[in-house]
VEXDREN-20293 format. One record per residue (C-alpha): x, y, z. Coordinates in steps of 0.25 Angstrom, whole numbers, plus 5000, padded with zeros to 4 digits. Last residue first. Layout:
% VEXDREN-20293
XYZ ...
This chain:
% VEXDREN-20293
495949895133 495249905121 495049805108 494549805094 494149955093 494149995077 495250085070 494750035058 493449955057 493449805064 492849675058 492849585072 493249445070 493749445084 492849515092 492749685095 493049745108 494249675112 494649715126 496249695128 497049715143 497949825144 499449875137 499249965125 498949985109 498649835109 499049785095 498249745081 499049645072 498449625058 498149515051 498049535036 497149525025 496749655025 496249655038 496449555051 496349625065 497149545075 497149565090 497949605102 499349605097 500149685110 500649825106 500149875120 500249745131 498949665131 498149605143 497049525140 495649575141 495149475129 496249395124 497249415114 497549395100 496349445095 496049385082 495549435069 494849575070 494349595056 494749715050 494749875047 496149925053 497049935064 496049895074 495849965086 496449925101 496050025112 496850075124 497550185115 498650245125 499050365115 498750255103 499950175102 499950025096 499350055082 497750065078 497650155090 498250255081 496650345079 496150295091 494850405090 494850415074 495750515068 495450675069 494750735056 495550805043 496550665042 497850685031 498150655018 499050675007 499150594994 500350584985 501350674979 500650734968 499350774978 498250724983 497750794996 497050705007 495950755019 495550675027 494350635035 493050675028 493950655015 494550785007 495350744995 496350854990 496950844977 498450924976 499051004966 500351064972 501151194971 502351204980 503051334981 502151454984 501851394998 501351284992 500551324979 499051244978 498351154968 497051074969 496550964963 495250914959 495750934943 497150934941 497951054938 497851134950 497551274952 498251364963 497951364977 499051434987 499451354998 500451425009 501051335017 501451325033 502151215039 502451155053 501251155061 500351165049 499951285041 499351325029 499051455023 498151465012 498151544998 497351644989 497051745001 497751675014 496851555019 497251475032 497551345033 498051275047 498451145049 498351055060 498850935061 498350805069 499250705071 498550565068 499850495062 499250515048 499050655050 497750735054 497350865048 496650965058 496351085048 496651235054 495751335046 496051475042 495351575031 494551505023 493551605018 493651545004 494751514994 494151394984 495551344982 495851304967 496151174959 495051164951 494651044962 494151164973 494651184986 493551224995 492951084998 494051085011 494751195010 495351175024 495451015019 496251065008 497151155016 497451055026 497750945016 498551065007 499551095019 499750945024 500250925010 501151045011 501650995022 502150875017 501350735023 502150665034 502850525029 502550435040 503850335037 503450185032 504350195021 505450255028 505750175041 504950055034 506050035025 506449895029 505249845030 504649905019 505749835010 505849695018 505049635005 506349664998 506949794989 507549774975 507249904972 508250024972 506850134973 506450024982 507550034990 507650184988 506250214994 505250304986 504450194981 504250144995 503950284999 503050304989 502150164992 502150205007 501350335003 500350254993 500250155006 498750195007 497850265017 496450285017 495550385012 496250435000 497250384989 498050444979 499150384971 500050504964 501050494972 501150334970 501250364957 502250444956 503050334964 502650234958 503150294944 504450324949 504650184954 504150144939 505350234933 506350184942 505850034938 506050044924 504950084913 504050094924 502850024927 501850084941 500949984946 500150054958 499349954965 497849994972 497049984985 497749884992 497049855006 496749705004 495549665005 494549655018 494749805024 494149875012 494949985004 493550085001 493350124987 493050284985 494150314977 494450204969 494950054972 495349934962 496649964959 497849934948 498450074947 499450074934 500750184931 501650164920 502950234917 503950254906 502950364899 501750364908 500650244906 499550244913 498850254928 498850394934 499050364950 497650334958 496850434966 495950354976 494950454985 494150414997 494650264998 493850215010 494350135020 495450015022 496950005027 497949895027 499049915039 500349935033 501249935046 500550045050 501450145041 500950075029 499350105031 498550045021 497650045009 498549985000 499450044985 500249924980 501449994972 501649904960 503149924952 503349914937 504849904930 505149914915 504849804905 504849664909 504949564897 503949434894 504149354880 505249274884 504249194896 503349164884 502049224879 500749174875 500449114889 499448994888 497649014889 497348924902 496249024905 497149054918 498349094909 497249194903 496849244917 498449264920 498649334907 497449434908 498049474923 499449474918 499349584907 500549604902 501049734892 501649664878 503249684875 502849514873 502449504885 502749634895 503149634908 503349754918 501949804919 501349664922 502349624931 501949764940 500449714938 500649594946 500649654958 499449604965 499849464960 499449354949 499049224952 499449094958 500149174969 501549084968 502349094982 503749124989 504749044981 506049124985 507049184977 508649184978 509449334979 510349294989 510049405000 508749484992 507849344993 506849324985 505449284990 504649244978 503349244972 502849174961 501349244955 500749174946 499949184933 499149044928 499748904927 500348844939 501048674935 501448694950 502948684948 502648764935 502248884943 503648864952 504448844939 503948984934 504249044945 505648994947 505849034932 505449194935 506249204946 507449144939 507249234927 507049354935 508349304942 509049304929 508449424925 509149494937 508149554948 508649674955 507349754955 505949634952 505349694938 504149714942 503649784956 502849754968 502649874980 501649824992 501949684993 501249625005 502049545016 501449655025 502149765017 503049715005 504049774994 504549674989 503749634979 504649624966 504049554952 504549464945 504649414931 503349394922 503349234922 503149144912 502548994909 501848954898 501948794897 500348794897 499848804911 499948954907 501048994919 501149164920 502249194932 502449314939 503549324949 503749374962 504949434971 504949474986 506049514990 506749455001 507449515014 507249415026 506749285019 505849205025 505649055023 504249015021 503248955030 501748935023 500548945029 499148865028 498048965034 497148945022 495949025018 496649145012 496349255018 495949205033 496749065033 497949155028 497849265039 497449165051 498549065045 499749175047 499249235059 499549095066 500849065058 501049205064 500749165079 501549035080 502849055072 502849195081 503649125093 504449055082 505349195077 505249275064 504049215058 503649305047 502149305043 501449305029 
């Protein structure tokens, strides 16, 4: 999807557009739609048996977006009347019977938060990602749904044995869409090995439910030819206050290791009061990027217990005790995401450690944990914390009840930034990411100005812009159609 905000660009994203469809889809026809400045995005599940049946199993709210990508889906839609349920519900219908459709369907609309009228978008002739949120919500008959088994037995032919009075929706569901990416760089898809996946306790919990539908383990790696999600998170509550609290809880209790994930960006979103209001549209990350996409800097308690467990290393146990030994002091070189090295020293008094950063100092004292493989330790005689760490030949991670803390142990590659406009003078030109290099989009030895487009690398499904990180004349050292590694040389000046 482009947006065409003037006609000099007409041109060049109508071109983008066909090279993106023509590649994944096999057809670079393109369609022109009005474009509306602050909709939601609104979508309804519709069942048609070919037979006279014809239901649908109300809406569901996507607004939250990244790339034209929904990230956070949720059932019921906030703020919509049963009358305009109703009305949703009817329009999708009649545009499934339009075509004489039978089978499970996905109509989606674009409705606009200004006069409150909807928009026909699309039908996917199937049904979606986040189709488990309707599932949780609904019930036939006071009966749990099971859409995947309902749309292969509309596809038999075999006819509804229900009626659109026999469907209800019971408490609130809400889909977190958990990717392999990086959302302060404009939520650049990312691949590589999973070294360690720890998932949210899935089952019923008194007014909540929580589900993990995934197809990855620890150990799997997040390819660059799919699409970078890795798992959803679908969390029912008995209204939409309680499933928001579930999420959240959730979402801390979502470990992942090896290579970064939105699972942070996903809190935040859950944590902000628009959302917490709902209702919010497809401009909602847009509009809160200032917040949501600010670098959040580990505690430092956090940066305490990563020092201390890669200090100790193999020497802390998994009964939840410090093997004590001659350690006496050490400084570990931790590196944060931003590439600034901090050291941290950690030093051994009798039954406890001192560690110290450039602005903290804390006193860890072990004590027994009550999980098995972790390891529980007093804060300075005030915080006590159990705590998993998870040493990798590059990093080391703690798991912990608030999330997942990680931080590099070796320096970053040579060019390490490069990847964006600056790199302290960088007079080379890397790729943002594993992918094929698409196009260059300018000639061998011309002159470029610093933040110019240069080329395209295309990953994940998407086209991707990579710039010139300073004013000089191009050398490309690889050929279009080149499948580059991360952080690989494509050009240098």
């Amino acid at each position: 999807m482009k947006i065409v905000r003037s006609q000099d660009e007409f041109s060049t994203l109508l071109a983008s557009a066909k090279r993106e469809a023509i590649n994944f889809f096999k057809d670079d026809r393109v369609l022109l739609e009005r474009f509306i400045e602050r909709p939601r995005h609104i979508e309804c599940q519709i069942f048609c048996d070919g037979q006279g049946g014809n239901v649908f199993f109300f809406e569901r709210d996507c607004s939250v977006q990244r790339r034209y990508q929904k990230v956070l889906e949720e059932a019921p839609a906030p703020y919509i009347t049963e009358e305009k349920r109703k009305e949703i519900g009817d329009v999708a219908i009649k545009s499934a019977e339009a075509v004489g459709y039978v089978g499970a369907g996905t109509v989606e609309f674009i409705f606009d938060t200004d006069s409150n009228e909807f928009y026909f978008m699309e039908m996917n002739t199937r049904l979606q990602v986040e189709h488990p949120v309707t599932e949780e919500i609904c019930r036939i008959k006071d009966q749990p749904v099971d859409l995947v088994r309902l749309q292969i037995e509309t596809a038999e032919g075999k006819k509804l044995k229900f009626t659109q009075d026999d469907l209800k929706i019971v408490g609130s569901c809400i889909e977190a869409r958990v990717f392999a990416e990086n959302p302060r760089d404009n939520f650049l898809p990312g691949s590589g090995h999973l070294a360690y996946v720890e998932e949210p306790k899935e089952g019923s919990f008194g007014d909540m439910k929580v589900r993990v539908d995934t197809g990855f383990r620890s150990g799997d790696d997040v390819l660059v030819h799919y699409d970078p999600m890795i798992a959803k998170l679908i969390v029912w509550g008995s209204n939409r206050e309680i499933a928001l609290r579930g999420m959240r809880k959730s979402l801390d209790e979502y470990h992942i290791v090896g290579i970064q994930t939105n699972i942070d960006f996903l809190k935040v979103c859950c944590e902000n009061e628009e959302f917490i209001k709902g209702g919010v549209t497809t401009k909602f990350i847009e509009d809160h990027k200032e917040t949501l996409l600010k670098a959040i800097p580990h505690s430092t308690t956090a940066v305490a217990l990563l020092a201390l467990s890669r200090a100790l290393g193999k020497q802390a146990t998994g009964e939840g005790a410090f093997r004590l030994n001659h350690l006496s002091t050490t400084t570990v070189p931790l590196i944060d995401a931003d590439g600034v090295h901090v050291p941290v020293k950690v030093s051994q008094e009798g039954n406890s450690y001192i560690v110290s950063g450039e602005q903290f100092v804390h006193r860890v004292i072990p004590t027994k944990a009550s999980r098995a493989g972790y390891i529980a330790a007093h804060i300075d005689g005030k915080e006590r914390i159990e705590y998993k760490p998870i040493h990798l030949e590059k990093i080391i991670a703690i798991l912990t009840p608030s999330g997942t803390f990680s931080m590099n142990i070796m320096p970053l590659p040579e060019g390490f930034g490069d990847v964006k406009y600056e790199a302290g003078g960088a007079k080379r030109v890397l790729t943002p990411m594993p992918g094929k290099v698409a196009k260059f989009l300018v000639s061998e030895g011309a002159e470029v100005k610093k933040g110019q487009n240069v080329l395209i690398v295309e990953a994940m499904k998407m086209e991707h812009l990579v710039k010139a990180p300073c004013d000089g004349n191009i050398r490309f050292v690889v050929k279009e159609g080149h499948m580059a590694s991360s952080d690989e040389v494509l050009a240098e000046f």
